[in-house]
C-alpha positions as CSV (number, residue, x, y, z in Angstrom):
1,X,-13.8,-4.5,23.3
2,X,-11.2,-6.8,24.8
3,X,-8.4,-7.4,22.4
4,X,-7.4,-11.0,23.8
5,X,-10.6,-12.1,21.8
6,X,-8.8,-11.2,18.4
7,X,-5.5,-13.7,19.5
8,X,-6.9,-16.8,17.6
9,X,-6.5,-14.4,14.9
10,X,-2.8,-14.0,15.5
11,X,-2.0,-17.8,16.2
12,X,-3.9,-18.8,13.1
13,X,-1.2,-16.8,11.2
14,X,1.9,-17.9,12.8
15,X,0.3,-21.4,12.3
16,X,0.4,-20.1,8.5
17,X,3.9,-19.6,8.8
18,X,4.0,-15.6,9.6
19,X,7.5,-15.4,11.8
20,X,5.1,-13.3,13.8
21,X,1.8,-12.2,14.4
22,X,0.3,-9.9,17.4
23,X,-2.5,-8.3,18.7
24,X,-2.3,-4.4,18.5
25,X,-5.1,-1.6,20.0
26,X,-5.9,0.6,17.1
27,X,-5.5,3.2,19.1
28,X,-1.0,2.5,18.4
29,X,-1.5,2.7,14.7
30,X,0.6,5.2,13.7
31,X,-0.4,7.2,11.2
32,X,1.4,10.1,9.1
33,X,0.7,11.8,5.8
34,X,4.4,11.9,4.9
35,X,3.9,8.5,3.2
36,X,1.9,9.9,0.5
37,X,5.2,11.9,0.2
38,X,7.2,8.5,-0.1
39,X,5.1,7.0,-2.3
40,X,4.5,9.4,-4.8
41,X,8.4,10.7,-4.8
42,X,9.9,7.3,-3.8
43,X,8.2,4.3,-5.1
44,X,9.1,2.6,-8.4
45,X,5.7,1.4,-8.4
46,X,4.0,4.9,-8.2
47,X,0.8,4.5,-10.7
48,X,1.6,0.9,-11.5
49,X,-1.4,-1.2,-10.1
50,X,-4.6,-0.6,-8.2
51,X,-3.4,-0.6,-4.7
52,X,-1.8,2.3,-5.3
53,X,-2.5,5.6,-3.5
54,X,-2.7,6.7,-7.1
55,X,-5.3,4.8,-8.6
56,X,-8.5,6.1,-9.0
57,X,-10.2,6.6,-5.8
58,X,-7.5,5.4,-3.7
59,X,-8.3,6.5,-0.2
60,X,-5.6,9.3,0.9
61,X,-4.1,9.1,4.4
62,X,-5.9,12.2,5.5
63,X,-9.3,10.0,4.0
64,X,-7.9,6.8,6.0
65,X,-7.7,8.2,9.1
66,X,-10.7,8.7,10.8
67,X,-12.1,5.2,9.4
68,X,-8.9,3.3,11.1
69,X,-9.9,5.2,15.1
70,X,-12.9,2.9,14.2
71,X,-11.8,-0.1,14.8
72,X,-10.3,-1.6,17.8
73,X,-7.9,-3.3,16.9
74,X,-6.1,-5.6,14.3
75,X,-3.1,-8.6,14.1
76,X,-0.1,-7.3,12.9
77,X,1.5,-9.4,10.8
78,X,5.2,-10.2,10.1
79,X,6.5,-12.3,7.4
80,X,9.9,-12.8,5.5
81,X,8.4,-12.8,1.8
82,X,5.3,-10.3,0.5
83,X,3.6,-13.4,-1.1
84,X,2.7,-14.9,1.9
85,X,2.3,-12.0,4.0
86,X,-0.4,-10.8,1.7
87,X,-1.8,-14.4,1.5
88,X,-1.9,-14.6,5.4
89,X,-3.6,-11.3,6.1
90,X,-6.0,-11.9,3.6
91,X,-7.1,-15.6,5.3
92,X,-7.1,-13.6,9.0
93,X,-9.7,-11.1,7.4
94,X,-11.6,-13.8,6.2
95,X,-11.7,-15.7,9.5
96,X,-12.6,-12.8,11.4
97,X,-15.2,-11.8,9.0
98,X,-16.7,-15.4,9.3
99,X,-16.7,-15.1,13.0
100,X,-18.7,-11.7,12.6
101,X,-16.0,-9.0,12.8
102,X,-18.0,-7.8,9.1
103,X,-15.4,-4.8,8.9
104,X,-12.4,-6.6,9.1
105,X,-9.8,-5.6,6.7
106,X,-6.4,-6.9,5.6
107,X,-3.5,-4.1,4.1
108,X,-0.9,-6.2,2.5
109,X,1.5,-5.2,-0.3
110,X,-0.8,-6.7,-2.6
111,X,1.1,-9.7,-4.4
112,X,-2.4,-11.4,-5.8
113,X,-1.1,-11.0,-9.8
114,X,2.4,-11.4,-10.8
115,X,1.6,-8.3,-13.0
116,X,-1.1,-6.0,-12.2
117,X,-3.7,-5.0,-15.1
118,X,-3.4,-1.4,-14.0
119,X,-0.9,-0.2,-16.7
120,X,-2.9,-2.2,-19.3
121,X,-5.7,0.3,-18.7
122,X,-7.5,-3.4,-17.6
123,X,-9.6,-3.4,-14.4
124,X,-8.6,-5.6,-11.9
125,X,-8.3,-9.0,-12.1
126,X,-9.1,-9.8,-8.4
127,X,-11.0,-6.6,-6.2
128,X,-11.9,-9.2,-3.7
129,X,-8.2,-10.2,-2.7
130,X,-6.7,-6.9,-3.8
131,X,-5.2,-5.0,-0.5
132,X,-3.7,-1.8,-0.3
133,X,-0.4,-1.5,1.2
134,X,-0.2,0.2,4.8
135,X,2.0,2.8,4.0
136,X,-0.5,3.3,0.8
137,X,-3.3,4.4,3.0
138,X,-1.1,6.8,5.4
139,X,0.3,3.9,8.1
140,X,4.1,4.7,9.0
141,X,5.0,1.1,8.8
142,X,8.1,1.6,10.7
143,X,7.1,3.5,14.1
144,X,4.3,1.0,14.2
145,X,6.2,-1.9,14.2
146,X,8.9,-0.5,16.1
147,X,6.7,0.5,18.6
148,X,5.6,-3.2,19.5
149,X,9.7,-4.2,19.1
150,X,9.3,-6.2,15.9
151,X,12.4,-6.2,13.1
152,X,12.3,-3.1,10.6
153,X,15.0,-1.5,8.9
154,X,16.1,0.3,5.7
155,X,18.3,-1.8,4.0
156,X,20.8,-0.4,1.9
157,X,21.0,-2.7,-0.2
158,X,16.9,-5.3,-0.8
159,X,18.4,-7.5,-3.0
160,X,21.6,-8.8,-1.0
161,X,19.3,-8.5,2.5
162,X,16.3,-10.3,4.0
163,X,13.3,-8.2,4.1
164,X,11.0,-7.9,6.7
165,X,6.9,-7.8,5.3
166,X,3.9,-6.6,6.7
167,X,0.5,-6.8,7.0
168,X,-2.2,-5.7,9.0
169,X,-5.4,-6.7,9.4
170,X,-8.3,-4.2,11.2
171,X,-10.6,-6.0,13.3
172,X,-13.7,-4.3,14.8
């Protein structure tokens, strides 16, 4: 499948206001177990909402894998804030599913709830919007976004820095 196709895609979230947006062959996705590691021995939100690699039946990087070399490709997605990164993605998958792309799929740090009804023992609140995360699903967000030279760094201190967000959304 040529790629170009999927670059409405990529201007419709710039004109959302993503800082960037490109077109990216599956195929570069990088993906690596070790950030199952990183979630479950790094993340203040291990087990706290149901995009988590924790919930039940989370799909596990090892699980994720093989269902990502399905697709061709996907807009990757750069924002400044995690609301509207997830918000972007989620309006790319829906365009793309409109035009036919039925397996289109958005991972965003989801940001749907401003708490998440997982610790409640509640189900949740919104399954359509909810995303996974990339690094949730086994994506090592960094080489992948390094490797198409967009911003990413560890910051040594998230509170006093800007962040970088992103999303991706698969596209087959």
């Amino acid at each position: 499948m040529d790629l170009k196709a999927f670059e409405k895609y990529a201007e419709l979230a710039r004109s959302m206001g993503a800082a960037d947006a490109l077109v990216v062959p599956a195929a570069d996705v990088v993906v690596d177990g070790r950030t199952y590691l990183k979630c479950m021995y790094g993340c203040k939100g291990w087990n706290a909402n149901w995009t988590c690699p924790s919930a039940p039946g989370a799909l596990k990087p090892w699980e994720f894998e093989p269902l990502l070399r399905r697709y061709a490709g996907g807009v990757l997605i750069h924002c400044a804030e995690k609301k509207p990164s997830h918000d972007i993605s989620h309006a790319v998958e829906a365009a793309a599913f409109r035009d036919g792309h039925y397996f289109a799929f958005a991972m965003s740090d989801c940001a749907v709830c401003k708490e998440c009804s997982y610790p409640k023992g509640e189900p949740c609140r919104d399954p359509v919007r909810a995303r996974p995360a990339m690094q949730g699903v086994g994506i090592d967000v960094f080489a992948t976004v390094r490797r198409f030279g967009l911003p990413i760094a560890t910051l040594p201190d998230r509170d006093a820095q800007p962040q970088n967000w992103y999303s991706l959304v698969l596209i087959a």
